[in-house]
N, C-alpha and C positions, 0 to 999 in steps of 0.2 A: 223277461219278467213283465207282467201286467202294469199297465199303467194302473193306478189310483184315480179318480174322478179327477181332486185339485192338480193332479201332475198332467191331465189331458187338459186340462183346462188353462193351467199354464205356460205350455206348449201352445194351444190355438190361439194364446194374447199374443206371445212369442213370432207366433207366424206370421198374427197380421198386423205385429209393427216393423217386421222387415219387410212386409211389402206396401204397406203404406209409405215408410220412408223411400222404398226402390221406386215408387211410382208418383214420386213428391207431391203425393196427396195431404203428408204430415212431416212436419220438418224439427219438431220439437216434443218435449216432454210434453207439455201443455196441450200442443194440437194432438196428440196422439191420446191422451186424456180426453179430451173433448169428441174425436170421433170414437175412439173403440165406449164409451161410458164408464170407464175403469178410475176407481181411485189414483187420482195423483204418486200415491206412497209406491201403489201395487207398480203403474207404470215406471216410476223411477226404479226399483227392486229389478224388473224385465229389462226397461234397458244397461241397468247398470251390467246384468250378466250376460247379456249382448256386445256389450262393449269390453269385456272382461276376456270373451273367446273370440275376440278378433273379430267379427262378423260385421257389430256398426264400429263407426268411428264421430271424433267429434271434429265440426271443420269450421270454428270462430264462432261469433256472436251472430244472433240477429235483431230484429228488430224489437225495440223496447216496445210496448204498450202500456207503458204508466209503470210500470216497475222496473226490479233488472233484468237484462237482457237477455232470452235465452239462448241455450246453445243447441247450437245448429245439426242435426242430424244427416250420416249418412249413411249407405250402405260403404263400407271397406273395401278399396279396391282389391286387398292382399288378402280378405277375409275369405278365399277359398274360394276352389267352383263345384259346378255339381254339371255332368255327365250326360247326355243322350244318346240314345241310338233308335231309330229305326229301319226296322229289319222288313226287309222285301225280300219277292222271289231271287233276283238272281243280285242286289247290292243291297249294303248297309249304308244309311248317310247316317253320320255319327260328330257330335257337337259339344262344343264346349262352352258354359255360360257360368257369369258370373253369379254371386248371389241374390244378385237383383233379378234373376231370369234372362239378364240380357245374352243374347249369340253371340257369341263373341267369332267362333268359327267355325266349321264345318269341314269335313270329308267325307268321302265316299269310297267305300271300298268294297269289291267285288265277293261275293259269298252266294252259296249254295245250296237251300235249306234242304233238300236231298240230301245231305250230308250227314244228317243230324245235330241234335242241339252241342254235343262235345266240340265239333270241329267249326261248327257257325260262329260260336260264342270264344274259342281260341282264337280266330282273326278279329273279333269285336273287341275281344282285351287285348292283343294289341295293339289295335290304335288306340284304345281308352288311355294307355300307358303312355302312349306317344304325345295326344293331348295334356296327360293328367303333369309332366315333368317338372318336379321343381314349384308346383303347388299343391297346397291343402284340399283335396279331394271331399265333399261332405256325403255328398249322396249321386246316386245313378238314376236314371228312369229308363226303361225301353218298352220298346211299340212292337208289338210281333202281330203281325197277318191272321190271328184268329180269334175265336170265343177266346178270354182270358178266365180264371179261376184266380179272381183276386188276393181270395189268403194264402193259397199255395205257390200265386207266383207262377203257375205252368198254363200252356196253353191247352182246350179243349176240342175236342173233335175236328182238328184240321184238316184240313184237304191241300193233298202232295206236302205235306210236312211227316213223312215216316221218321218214327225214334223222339218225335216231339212229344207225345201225348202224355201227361203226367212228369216230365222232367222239369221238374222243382229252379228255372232260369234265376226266379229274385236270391234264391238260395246260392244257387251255385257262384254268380258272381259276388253275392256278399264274401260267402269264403275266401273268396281271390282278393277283392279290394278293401274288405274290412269295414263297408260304408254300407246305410240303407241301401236295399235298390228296389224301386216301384216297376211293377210292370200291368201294365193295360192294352188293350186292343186299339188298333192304330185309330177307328173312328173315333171312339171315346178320348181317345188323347188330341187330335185334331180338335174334337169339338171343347176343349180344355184349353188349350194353347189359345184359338182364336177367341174367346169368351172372356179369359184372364186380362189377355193384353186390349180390350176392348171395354168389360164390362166392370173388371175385377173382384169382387168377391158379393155383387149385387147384380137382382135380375134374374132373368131366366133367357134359354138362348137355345136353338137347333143346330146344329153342324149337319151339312151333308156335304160326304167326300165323295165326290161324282168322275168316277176317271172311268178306267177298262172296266171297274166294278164298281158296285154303292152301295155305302158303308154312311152310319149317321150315329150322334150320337147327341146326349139332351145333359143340358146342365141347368141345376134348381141353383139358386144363390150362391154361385161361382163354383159349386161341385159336382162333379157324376155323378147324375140317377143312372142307377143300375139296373133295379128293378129285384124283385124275386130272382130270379136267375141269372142274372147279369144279361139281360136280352131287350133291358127299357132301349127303345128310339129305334130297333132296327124295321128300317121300311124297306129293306131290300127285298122281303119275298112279299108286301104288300100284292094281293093280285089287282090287276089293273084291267078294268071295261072295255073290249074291245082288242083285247090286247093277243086275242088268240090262245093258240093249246101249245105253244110254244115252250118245249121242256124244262125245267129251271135244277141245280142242283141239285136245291133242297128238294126234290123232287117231285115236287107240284109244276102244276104249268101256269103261263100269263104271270106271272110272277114281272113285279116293275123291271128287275136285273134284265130281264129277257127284254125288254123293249125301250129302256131308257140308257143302258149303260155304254163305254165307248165299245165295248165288245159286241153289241146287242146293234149298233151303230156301224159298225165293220161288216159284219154278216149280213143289215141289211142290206148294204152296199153293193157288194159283191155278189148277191143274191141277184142283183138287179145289172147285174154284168160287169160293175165296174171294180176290176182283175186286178186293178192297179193300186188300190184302197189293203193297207197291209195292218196300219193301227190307228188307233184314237186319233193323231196326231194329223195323221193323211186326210181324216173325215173332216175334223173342224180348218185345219187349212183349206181345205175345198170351199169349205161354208163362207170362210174369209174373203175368196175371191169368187164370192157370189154364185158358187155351183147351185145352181135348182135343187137336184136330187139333197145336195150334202144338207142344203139351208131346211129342205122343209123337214129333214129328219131329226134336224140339229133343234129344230122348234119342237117337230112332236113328242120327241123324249122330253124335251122341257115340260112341258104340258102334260106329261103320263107324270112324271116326277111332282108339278104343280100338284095334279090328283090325290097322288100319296100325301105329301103332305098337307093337302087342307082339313082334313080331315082331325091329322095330330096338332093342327094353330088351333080350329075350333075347339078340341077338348083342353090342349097345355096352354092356350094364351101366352105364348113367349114374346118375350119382349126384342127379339130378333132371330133372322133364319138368314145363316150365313152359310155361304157356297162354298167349297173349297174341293180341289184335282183337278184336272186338264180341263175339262167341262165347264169349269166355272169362270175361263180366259173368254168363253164365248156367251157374247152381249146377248144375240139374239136366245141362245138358249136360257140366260136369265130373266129375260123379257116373259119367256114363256113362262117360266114357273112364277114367277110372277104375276103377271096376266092371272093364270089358272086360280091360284091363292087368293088372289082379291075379289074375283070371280066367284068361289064356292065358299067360301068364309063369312060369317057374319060380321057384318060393318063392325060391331066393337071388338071382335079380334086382331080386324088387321089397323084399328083407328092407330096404332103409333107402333104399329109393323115394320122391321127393318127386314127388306129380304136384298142379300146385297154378297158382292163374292166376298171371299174371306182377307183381311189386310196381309195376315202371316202366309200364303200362298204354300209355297213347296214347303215352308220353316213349319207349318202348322204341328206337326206330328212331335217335330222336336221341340218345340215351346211348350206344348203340352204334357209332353216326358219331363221334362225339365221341372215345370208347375208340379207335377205327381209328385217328382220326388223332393221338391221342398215342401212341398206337404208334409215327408216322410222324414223330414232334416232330422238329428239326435240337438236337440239345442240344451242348453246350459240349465243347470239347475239354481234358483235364488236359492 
């Protein structure tokens, strides 16, 4: 059934007083008044039916300021969890957090996405069930490996995901757990998660996920820009100066992928004899103990990757550009896109620039699932 205008409306107060209180930026009726600019009456009416579905709770008095004292807000610990997963080639890391967004845990378990999406999503429900045991379930997010089609929930044009294209995933798991389920593409959820627990619903912010591949995604005042087709922030086929006729997927060449990524970083390696060089992991541990070859390669995908982005600080002005995947453990290669960024950038883009790795590290993807789908919460009606 279509929301109504006043029922989205809210729903969005509804959101961001459980995360104001999750992130004890507001701890009372009063302070949550005073940041959201909501009537008193309206804010009491939100949280009363917050606290009515279990979700907040109240924990004593606090501090008087010339009148009586208010009562102290909080997220419920028993108030239910909500679900993640992210889906890779050959594993799922799948989490469980509470209503405040917090991780509470984590697994990982081995999947196939040659398989297709019925048998992938059979071993993801159950551990969802595993986790979910003996609590109130509210909502799912999951992170799949491609273009996503946000209303329908299914993935688009993936590569080595046969039987995926068009299967309806937010669907099919609603069926089974009865709860929303959001799903987005793993960058876009990365640059979600690191953004929330950093900036939270102010700002503007870059994600680049820099591992075997690169993936980015852009958030305007704590939400996904998408763009027209869901393609806003991707610099992955940016072509890069210099970079060569080097073939890329997407079927252009010089494409950044081709010269910045840990895959792009293997190949150069090996190219150059060294047989021993097998993944991402082998190149930047080499860089670590001062290999020449590994170091200077480790700098100049920095600096191809700086390239790409300076371009998108100069037009978006974000107010931070956070690293995040195996790439982003390595200083020197942050040094570099850095360097490069401050470098081609005009002085007032980068005058209060954060470019820095990301805090939620490997968790990014599932902080971000997690944030979608409380976005997505069903919350209580006054």
């Amino acid at each position: 059934m279509p929301r109504t205008a006043d029922r989205s409306a809210e729903d969005l107060h509804s959101r961001r007083i459980l995360d104001l209180v999750a992130r004890g930026e507001a701890r009372s009726r009063s302070e949550l008044a005073a940041r959201l600019g909501i009537a008193a009456s309206t804010i009491g009416l939100r949280v009363q039916a917050l606290l009515d579905a279990g979700m907040l709770e109240e924990a004593g008095d606090g501090v008087s300021r010339g009148g009586r004292r208010p009562r102290v807000l909080r997220v419920a610990e028993e108030g239910g969890i909500v679900l993640s997963a992210d889906l890779g080639g050959g594993h799922a890391r799948i989490g469980r957090h509470g209503l405040d967004g917090h991780l509470q845990e984590v697994r990982t378990t081995r999947i196939d996405l040659t398989d297709g999406p019925q048998a992938t999503l059979a071993t993801v429900a159950a551990v969802f069930r595993q986790l979910a045991d003996g609590s109130t379930l509210r909502a799912i997010g999951v992170s799949l490996p491609g273009p996503v089609d946000i209303e329908s929930g299914s993935v688009e044009q993936p590569s080595r995901m046969p039987g995926w294209p068009g299967f309806r995933v937010g669907e099919h798991l609603r069926e089974a757990f009865g709860v929303p389920v959001a799903v987005d593409n793993d960058a876009n959820l990365a640059a979600l998660g690191e953004h929330r627990l950093q900036l939270g619903y102010t700002q503007h912010s870059i994600t680049v996920k820099a591992g075997t591949a690169i993936g980015s995604g852009v958030i305007v005042e704590g939400h996904v820009h998408r763009g027209a087709t869901g393609a806003a922030g991707d610099i992955t086929h940016t072509r890069i100066d210099g970079s060569g006729d080097i073939p890329c997927s997407c079927g252009n060449t010089g494409c950044l992928e081709t010269v910045a990524s840990g895959a792009s970083l293997v190949r150069q390696m090996r190219e150059r004899g060294r047989t021993e060089v097998a993944t991402t992991a082998d190149v930047l541990a080499l860089a670590r103990d001062s290999d020449p070859e590994a170091t200077m390669l480790v700098r100049t995908a920095g600096t191809h990757l700086g390239q790409a982005l300076s371009g998108v600080v100069n037009f978006f002005n974000p107010n931070a550009v956070f690293l995040t995947g195996s790439m982003s453990a390595s200083e020197p290669f942050i040094a570099a896109v850095r360097s490069r960024v401050y470098e081609a950038c005009h002085p007032l883009a980068t005058q209060r620039l954060r470019i820095e790795a990301a805090a939620t590290g490997a968790d990014a993807i599932l902080h971000g699932a997690a944030r979608l789908a409380l976005d997505d919460l069903e919350l209580p009606v006054t």
